[in-house]
N, C-alpha and C positions, 0 to 999 in steps of 0.2 A: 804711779800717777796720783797726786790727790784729787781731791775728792771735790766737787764743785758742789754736791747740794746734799742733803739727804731728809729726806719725805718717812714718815712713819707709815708705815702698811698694817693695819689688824685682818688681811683674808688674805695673806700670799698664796696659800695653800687652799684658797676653798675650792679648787677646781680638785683636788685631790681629795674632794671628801672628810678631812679631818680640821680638826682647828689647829691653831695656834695660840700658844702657851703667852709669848709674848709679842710685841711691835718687831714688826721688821724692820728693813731702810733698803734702800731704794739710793743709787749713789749713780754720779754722772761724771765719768773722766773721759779726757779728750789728746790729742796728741795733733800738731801739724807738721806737714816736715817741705822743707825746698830743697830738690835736688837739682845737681848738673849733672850730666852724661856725656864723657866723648866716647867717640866708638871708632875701633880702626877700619882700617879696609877691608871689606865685607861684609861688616855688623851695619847695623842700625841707621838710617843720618835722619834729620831735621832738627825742628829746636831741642836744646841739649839742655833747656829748663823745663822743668815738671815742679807740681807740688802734689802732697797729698796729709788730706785732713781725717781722720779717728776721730770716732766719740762711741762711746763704749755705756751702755747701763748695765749696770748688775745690781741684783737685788737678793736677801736672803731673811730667812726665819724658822724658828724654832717650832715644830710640832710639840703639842705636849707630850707626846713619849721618848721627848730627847732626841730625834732627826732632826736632821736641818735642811729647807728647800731652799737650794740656791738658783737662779737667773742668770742669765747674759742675755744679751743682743748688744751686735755691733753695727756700725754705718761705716760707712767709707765713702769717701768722692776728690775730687780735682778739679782743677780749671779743665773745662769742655770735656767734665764727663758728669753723669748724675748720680747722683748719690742712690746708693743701694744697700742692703744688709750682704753680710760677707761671713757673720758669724751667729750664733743662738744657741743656746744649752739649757736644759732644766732638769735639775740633778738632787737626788737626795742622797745626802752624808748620814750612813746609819753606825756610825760611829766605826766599831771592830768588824763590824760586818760588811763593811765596805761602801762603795760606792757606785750607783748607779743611775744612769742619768739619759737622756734624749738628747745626741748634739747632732744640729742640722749647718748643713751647708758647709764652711770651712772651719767649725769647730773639731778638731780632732781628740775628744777628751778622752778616750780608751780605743786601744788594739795596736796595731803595726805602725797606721799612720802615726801614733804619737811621737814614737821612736824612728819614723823613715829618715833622720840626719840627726845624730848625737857629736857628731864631730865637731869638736869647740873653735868658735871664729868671734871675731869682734866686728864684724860688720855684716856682711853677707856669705851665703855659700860658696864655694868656689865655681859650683855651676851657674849662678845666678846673673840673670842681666847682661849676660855679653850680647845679648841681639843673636844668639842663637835660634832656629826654627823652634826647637822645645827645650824645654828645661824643668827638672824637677817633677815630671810624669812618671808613669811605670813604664814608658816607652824610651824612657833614659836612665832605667834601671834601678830608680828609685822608688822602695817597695810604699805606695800608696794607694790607698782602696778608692781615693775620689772622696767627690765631695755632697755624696746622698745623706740624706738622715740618717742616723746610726743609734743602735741601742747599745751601749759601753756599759761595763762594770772591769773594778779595779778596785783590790783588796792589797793589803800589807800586813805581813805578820811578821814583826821586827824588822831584820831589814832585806825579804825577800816581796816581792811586789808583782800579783798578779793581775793582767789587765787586761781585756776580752772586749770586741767588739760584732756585731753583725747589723745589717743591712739587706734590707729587698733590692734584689735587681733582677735585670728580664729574663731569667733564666732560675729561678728560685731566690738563692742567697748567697751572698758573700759575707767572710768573717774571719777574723786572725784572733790569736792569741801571743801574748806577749811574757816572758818572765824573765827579772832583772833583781840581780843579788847585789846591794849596795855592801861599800865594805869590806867588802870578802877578806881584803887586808884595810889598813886605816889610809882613803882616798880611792880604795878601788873601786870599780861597778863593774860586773859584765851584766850581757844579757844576748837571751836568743828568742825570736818571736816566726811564726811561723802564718801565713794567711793565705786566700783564695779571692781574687775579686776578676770583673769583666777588663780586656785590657784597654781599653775606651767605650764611650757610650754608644757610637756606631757597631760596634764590634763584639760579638755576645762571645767569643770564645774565652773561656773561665783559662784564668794567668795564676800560677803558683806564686808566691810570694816567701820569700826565707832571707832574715838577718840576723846577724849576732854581731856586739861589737863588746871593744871596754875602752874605760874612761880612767884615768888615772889626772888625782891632782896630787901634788907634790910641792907645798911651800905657793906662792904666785903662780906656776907653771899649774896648765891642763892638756895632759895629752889624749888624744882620741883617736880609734880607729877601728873602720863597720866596713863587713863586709856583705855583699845583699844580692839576691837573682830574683831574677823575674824569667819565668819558663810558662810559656803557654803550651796546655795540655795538648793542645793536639798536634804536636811536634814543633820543630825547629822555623819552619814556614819556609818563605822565600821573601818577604819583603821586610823592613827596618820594624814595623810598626806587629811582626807576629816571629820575631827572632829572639831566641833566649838570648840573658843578658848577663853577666856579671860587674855588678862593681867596686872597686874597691879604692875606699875614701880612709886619707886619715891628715892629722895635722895637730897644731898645736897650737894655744892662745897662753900668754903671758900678762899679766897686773903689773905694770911697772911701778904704778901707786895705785892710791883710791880711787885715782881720776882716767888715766890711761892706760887701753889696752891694747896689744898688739896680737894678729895671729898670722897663720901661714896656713897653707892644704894644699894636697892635692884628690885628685881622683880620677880613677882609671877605669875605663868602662870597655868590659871586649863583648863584641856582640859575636854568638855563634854563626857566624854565614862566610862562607868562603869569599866571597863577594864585600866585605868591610873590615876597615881596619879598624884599629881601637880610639877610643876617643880619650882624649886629656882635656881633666878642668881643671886648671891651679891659679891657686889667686893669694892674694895678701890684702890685709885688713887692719884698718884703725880706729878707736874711737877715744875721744874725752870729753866727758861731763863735768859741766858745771852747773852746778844745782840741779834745775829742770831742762836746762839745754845739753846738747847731744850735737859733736861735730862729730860726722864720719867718713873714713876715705876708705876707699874701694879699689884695687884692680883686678879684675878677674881676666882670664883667656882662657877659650876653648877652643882644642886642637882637633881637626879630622872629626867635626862634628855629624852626629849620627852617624858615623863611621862610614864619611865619605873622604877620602884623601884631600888635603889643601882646603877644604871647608871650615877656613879657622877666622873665628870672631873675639872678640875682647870689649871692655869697658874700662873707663876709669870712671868714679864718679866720685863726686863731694856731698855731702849731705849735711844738712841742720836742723835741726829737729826740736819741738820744745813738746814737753808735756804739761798737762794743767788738772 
């Protein structure tokens, strides 16, 4: 996004006690987008128009020993809803030593969440949006700790990348670790991360967390594919919401040029209960940019949702999007 303003700061850091070497800046980018949505039978209905508007600050500067304090905070809103913050970060860059930082609410800047969907799409997830009951929770087998404050750090040494998060929650703490070898050949990645978080905020029963996936690009082609569980420790349960989970996501995104990208997924989620069958999310995705504008097309479907048989919902959507 560029940049709309930027403000010189001489105390970005005086809340941390040190100075600063030089002027910071202080920078304001913004993003709005209009969507349509139809939905089949099952999913979703009323108006199939939405919008929704981003504006983003970020701010950063130099201590004089060479770190750097960087900022965020985000907004979000829409027609007939109100604007609220959805993101926040306050992180120092200590160069070879890593990084460490405060991200609150939907910032996920170190642990599991960062990496809970590596599998490459041009639009959306393939879980995403169909008017399904949930999507994209640890109760849909996608390993995510939530969205509490979190204390992250995340180091690189060549191209091995470690990346650790924790968090207070009702019951002491929740926390993951993550490690991801870029490279390993020329375009590879894998990686495997392993965490412990609550499996909702009503629900204090502590949820295992485990994924590994790899990434491959090749020429325009990126191919993807994560496999992840969610097991709550005190067994298998009896209800959707405390059943281990497996799932398994993979798919592919293609650059036909600079401008357009196409991708494909799917994903397969079996929950441990004799009582449910497996769920399928596969969808396909488009996008092209020009300049600041962003057209994108959507289809998602989910099948045997929450792994209830015949519980199948879908989307199609269009989107426009401009950043500034």
């Amino acid at each position: 996004m560029n940049n709309l303003k930027k403000i010189g700061l001489t105390a970005l850091a005086g809340t941390l006690a040190a100075s600063v070497a030089q002027a910071g800046t202080l920078s304001v980018s913004g993003s709005a987008e209009i969507n349509y949505q139809t939905h089949g039978d099952g999913s979703a209905t009323g108006n199939p128009f939405s919008d929704n508007q981003t504006m983003s600050f970020s701010g950063s500067g130099e201590l004089d020993n060479g770190y750097t304090v960087s900022y965020s905070n985000t907004l979000t809103g829409g027609a007939g809803t109100s604007v609220k913050f959805t993101g926040s970060s306050v992180a120092i860059d200590m160069g070879d030593a890593g990084t460490i930082g405060l991200y609150g609410d939907n910032s996920d800047g170190a642990g599991i969440s960062t990496y809970q969907d590596v599998v490459p799409n041009a639009g959306e997830q393939v879980w995403d949006d169909t008017g399904a009951p949930t999507h994209g929770s640890i109760a849909d087998g996608v390993v995510d700790e939530g969205v509490r404050n979190n204390l992250g750090y995340s180091v690189s040494a060549g191209d091995i990348t470690v990346s650790a998060a924790w968090a207070k929650a009702a019951d002491g703490g929740e926390g993951s670790a993550v490690l991801v070898y870029d490279n390993l050949i020329d375009g590879l990645s894998i990686g495997y991360g392993v965490g412990e978080t609550q499996e909702s905020a009503a629900n204090s029963n502590t949820t295992d967390l485990e994924t590994m996936f790899v990434k491959y690009t090749m020429g325009a082609a990126t191919f993807g594919i994560q496999k992840s569980s969610v097991e709550p420790t005190n067994g298998s349960g009896t209800t959707v919401s405390t059943t281990d989970k497996d799932r398994l996501h993979y798919g592919v995104s293609f650059a036909v040029n600079e401008n357009l990208s196409i991708s494909a997924g799917q994903s397969d989620l079996e929950f441990d209960a004799a009582n449910l069958v497996d769920q399928t999310d596969s969808g396909i995705s488009a996008s092209y940019t020009m300049g600041s504008t962003t057209i994108g097309l959507v289809h998602n479907k989910t099948s045997d949702a929450q792994g209830v048989s015949g519980a199948d919902f879908d989307v199609s959507e269009i989107k426009l999007s401009f950043a500034f």
